[in-house]
C-alpha positions in Angstrom: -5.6 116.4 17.8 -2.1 116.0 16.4 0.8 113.9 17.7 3.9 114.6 18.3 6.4 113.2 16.1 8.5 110.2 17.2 12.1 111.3 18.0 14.4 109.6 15.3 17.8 109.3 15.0 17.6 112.1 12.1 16.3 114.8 14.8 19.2 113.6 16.9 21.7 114.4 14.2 20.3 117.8 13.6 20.7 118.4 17.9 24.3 117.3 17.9 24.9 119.0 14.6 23.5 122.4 16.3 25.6 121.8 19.9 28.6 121.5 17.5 28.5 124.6 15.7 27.0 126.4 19.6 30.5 124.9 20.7 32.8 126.4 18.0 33.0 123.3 15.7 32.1 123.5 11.7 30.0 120.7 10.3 32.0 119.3 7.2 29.7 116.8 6.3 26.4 115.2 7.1 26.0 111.6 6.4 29.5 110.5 5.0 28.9 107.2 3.5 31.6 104.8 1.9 32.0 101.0 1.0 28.9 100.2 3.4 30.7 102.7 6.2 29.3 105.8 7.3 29.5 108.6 9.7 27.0 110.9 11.0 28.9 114.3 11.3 32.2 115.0 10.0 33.2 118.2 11.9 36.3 120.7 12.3 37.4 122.4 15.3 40.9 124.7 14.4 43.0 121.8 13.3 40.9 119.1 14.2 38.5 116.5 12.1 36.2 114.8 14.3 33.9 112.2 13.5 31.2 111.9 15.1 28.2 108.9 15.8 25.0 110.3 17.1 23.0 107.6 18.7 19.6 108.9 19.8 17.1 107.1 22.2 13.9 107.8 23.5 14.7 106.9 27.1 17.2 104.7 28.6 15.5 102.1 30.0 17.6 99.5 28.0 21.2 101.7 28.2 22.6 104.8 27.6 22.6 105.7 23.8 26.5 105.6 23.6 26.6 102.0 24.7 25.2 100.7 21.4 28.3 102.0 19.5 29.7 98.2 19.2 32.9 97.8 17.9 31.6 96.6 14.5 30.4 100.2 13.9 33.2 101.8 15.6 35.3 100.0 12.7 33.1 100.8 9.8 33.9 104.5 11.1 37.4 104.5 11.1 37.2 102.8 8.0 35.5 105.6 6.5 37.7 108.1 8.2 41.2 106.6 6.9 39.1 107.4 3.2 38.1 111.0 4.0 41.2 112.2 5.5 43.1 110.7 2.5 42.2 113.7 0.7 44.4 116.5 0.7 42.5 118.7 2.1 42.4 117.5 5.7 45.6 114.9 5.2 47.6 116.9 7.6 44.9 117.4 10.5 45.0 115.8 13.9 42.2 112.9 13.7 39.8 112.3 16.8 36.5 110.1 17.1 33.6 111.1 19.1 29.9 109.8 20.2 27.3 112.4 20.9 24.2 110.9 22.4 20.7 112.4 22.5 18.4 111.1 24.9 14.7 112.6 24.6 12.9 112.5 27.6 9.5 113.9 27.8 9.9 117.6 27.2 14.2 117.4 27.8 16.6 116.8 25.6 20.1 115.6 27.1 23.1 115.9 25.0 26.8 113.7 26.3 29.2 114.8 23.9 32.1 112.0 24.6 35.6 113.3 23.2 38.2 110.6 22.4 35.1 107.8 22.7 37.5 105.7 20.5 40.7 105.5 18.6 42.1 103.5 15.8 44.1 100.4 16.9 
């Protein structure tokens, strides 16, 4: 009899990463990881970089996945943004920081993709 394999926080990033690209966004980069910051999608939509936290949960008995980004980690990723958008390439695009959260239930998957979730202070 085989089991069903637990749903992690990388199976979450491969949903959100497929809804981005389903909703017209291009994933720049998986994983960006800097000076002990990183960030789990870096996508573009026209002029836009967004980066992205997935937070994934099996239920949510104990919150809604998007109430576990703290601000600790919602600094680390801006840290790591100010680094990425310092190259040329994107230096000129608008900058906007989103959580998508995955929450597995049973046979359903429910995706919250939350636009604007934070902003530099």
């Amino acid at each position: 009899m085989e089991t069903e394999k637990p749903f992690t926080g990388k199976r979450g990033e491969v949903v959100a990463a497929r809804y981005l690209e389903k909703n017209g966004y291009e994933i720049v980069k998986y994983n960006y990881s800097i000076f002990g910051s990183e960030v789990d999608l870096i996508a573009r939509k026209d002029e836009t970089l967004c980066f992205v936290e997935v937070k994934t949960r099996g239920s949510d008995n104990f919150g809604l996945p998007e109430e576990f980004v703290d601000d600790r980690k919602r600094r680390k990723i801006i840290r790591a943004a100010k680094v990425f958008i310092g190259q040329k390439e994107y230096a000129d695009f608008y900058v906007r920081f989103d959580i998508i959260s995955v929450l597995h239930k049973g046979e359903n998957v429910e995706i919250n993709h939350i636009t604007h979730a934070f902003q530099e202070e």
